[in-house]
C-alpha positions as CSV (number, residue, x, y, z in Angstrom):
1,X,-8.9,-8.2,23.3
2,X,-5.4,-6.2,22.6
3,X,-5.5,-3.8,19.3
4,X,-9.3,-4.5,19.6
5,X,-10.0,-1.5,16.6
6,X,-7.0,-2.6,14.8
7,X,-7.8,-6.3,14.4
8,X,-11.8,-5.0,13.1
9,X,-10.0,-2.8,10.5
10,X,-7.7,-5.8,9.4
11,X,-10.9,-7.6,9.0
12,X,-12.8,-4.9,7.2
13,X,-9.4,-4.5,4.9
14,X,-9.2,-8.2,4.2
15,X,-12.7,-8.1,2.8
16,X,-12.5,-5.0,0.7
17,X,-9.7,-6.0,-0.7
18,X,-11.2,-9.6,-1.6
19,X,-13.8,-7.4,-3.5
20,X,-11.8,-5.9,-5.8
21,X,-10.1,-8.8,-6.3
22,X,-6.6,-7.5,-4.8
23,X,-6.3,-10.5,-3.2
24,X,-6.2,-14.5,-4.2
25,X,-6.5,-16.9,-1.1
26,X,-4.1,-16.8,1.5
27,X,-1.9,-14.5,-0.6
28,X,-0.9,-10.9,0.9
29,X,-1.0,-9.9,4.2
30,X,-1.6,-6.5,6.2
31,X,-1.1,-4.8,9.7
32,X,-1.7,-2.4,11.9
33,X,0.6,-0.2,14.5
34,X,-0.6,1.0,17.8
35,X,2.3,2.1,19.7
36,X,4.6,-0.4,20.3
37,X,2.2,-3.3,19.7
38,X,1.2,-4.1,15.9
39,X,-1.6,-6.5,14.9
40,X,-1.1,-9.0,12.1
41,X,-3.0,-11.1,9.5
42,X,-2.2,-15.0,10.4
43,X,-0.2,-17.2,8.0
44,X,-2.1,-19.2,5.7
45,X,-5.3,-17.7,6.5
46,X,-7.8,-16.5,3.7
47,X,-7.6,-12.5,4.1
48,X,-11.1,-11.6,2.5
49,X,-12.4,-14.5,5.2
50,X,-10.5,-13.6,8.6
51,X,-12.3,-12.4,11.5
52,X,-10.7,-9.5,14.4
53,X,-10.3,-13.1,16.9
54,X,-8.1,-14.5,14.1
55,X,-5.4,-12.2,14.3
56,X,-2.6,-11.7,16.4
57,X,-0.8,-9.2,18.0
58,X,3.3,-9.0,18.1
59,X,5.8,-6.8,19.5
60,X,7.1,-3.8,17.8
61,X,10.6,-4.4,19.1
62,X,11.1,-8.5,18.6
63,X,8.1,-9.7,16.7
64,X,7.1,-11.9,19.9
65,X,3.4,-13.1,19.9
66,X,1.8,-10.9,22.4
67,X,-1.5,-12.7,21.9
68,X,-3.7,-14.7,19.6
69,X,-3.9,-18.1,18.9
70,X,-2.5,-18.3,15.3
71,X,1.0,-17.8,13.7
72,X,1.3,-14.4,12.5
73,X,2.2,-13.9,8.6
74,X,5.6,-14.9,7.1
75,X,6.4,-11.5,6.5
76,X,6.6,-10.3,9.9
77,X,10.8,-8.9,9.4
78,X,9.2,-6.8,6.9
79,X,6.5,-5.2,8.4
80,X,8.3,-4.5,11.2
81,X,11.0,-3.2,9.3
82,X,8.9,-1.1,7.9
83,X,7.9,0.3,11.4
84,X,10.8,1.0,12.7
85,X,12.0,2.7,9.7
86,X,8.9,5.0,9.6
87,X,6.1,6.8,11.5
88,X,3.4,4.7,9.2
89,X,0.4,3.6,11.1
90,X,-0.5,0.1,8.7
91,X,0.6,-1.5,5.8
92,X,-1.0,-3.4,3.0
93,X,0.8,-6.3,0.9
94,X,-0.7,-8.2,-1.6
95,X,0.0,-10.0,-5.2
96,X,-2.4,-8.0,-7.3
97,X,-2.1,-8.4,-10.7
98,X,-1.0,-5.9,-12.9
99,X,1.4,-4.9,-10.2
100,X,2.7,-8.0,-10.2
101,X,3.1,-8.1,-13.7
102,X,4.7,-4.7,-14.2
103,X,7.7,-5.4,-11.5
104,X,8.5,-8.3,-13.9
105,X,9.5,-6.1,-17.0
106,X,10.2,-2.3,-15.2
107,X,12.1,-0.8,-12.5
108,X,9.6,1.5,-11.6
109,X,5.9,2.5,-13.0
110,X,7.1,6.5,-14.1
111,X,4.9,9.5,-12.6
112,X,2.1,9.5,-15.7
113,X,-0.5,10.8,-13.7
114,X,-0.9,13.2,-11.3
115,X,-2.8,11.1,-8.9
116,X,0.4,9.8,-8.2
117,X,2.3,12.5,-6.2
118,X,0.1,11.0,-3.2
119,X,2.2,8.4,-3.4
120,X,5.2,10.2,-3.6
121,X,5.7,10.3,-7.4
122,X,6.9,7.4,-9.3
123,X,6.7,3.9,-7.8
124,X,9.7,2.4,-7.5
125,X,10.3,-1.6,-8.1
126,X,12.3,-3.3,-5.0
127,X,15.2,-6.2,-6.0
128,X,13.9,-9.6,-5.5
129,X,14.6,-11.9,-2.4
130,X,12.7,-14.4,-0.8
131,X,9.8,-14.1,0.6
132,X,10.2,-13.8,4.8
133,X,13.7,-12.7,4.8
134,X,15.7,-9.8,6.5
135,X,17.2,-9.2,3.0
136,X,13.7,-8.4,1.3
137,X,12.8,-6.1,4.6
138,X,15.9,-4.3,3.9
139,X,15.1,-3.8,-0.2
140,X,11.1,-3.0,0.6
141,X,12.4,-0.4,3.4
142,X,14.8,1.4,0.7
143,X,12.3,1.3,-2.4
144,X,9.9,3.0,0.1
145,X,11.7,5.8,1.3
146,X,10.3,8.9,0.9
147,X,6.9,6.8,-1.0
148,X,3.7,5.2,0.0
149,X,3.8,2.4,-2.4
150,X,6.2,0.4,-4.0
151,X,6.1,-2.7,-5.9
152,X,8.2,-6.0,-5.4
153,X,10.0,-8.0,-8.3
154,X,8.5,-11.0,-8.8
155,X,6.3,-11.1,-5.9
156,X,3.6,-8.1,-6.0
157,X,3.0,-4.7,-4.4
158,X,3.1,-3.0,-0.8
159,X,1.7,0.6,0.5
160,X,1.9,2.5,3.8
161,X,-0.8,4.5,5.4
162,X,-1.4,6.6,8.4
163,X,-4.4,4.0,8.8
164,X,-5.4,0.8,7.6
165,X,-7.9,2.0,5.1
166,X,-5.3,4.7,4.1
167,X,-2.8,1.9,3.5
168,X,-5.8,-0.1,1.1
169,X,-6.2,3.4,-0.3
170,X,-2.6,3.3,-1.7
171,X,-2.6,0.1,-2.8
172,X,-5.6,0.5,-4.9
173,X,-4.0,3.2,-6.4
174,X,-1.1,1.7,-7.1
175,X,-2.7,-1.1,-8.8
176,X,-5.0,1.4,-10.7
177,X,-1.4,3.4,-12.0
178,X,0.0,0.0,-13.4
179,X,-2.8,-1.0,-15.2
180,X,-2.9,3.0,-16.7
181,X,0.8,2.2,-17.2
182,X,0.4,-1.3,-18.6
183,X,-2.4,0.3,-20.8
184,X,-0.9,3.2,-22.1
185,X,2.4,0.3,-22.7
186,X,0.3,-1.5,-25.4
187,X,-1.1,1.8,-26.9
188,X,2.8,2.5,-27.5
189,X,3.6,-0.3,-29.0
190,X,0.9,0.7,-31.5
191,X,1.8,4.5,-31.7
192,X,5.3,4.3,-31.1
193,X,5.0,7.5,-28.9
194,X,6.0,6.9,-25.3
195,X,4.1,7.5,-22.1
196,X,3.8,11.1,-21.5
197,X,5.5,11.7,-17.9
198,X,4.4,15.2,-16.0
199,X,7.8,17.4,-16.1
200,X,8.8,18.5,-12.5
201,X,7.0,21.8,-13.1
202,X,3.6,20.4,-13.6
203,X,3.9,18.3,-10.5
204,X,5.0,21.4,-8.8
205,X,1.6,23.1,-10.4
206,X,-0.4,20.3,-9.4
207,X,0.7,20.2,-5.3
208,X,0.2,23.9,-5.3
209,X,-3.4,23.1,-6.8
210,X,-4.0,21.2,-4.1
211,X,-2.8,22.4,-1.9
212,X,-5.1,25.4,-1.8
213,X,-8.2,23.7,-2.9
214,X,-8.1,20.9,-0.4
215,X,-8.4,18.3,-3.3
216,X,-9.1,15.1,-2.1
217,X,-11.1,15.9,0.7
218,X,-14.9,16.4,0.9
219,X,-16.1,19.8,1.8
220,X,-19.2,21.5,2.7
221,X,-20.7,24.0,0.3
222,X,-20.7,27.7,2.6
223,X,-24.4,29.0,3.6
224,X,-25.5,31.8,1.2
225,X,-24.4,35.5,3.1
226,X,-27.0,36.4,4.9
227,X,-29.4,38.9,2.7
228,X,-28.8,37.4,-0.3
């Protein structure tokens, strides 16, 4: 079977996202790069539910079916779009919820925490278009650039990853920072303070942070020195 570890971690995707409740149905779709081969979530298939045989594998350069028995997702001109126009290794779509619902009233959800610079700082919204169409490949392309994760008007929300679970990874942040967003939205209407954004200089404190603590990633605590 082609893209053999690629079409498991499609699978595995599918279901954690269908566990947090990311995804409704056959809504969303996701894929994974290998080269010049990428596999695909089917159209119309239930992602929590799908199973490595379901998908199929297309071609990087034309979207041809490689192999697999089932039509691959509507939104093959945007994945691959997305490919070409980037060194990404998989991509996660889905309509989540408060995602959705914030790229109905804003243009982009502001940088409010600092979580966010992994994603490239504030999330920007891309112009509508149909579903399936060059045109929305073209607007999700530009609202990505320089970003891991970008929501769609009137449609839902879309991260990049150097691996399929990095791609989920964004996306569940993404969804986590518009519900903070919608949140802290409500609380203002209250208050009548604004969301606090981080200036440019507390981001800049923040990568630095992190830079030299390795934040993010698990470590192992160092051995006592020896006749201590």
């Amino acid at each position: 079977m082609l893209l053999e570890d690629e079409r498991t971690a499609l699978a595995e995707a599918g279901r954690r996202l269908g566990a947090r409740n990311l995804v409704i149905g056959t809504s969303g779709n996701l894929s994974a790069r290998r080269e010049d081969l990428v596999a695909v979530t089917p159209t119309g298939g239930i992602i929590s539910e799908l199973t490595p045989g379901q998908m199929t594998v297309i071609s990087l350069q034309d979207g041809r079916v490689v192999e697999g028995e089932l039509a691959p997702t509507s939104e093959v001109p945007m994945h691959l779009a997305i490919y070409r126009a980037t060194n990404t290794g998989a991509i996660a779509h889905t309509h989540a919820t408060t995602t959705t619902a914030i790229g109905l009233v804003a243009d982009e959800i502001p940088l409010v925490h600092y979580t966010m610079l992994s994603l490239g700082g504030a999330v920007r919204v891309a112009d509508y278009a149909c579903y399936g169409t060059d045109e929305l490949a073209e607007l999700v392309v530009k609202a990505l650039e320089f970003k891991q994760a970008a929501l769609m008007r009137n449609h839902g929300s879309i991260a990049v990853g150097s691996s399929l679970a990095k791609a989920v990874d964004n996306l569940e942040l993404c969804e986590w920072a518009a519900a903070t967003y919608h949140q802290a939205l409500l609380a203002s209407a209250v208050t009548g303070r604004a969301p606090r954004e981080l200036t440019q200089a507390e981001q800049e404190e923040v990568i630095m942070a992190a830079l030299s603590s390795g934040y993010g990633t698990t470590k192992k605590i160092e051995p006592e020195d020896a006749g201590e």
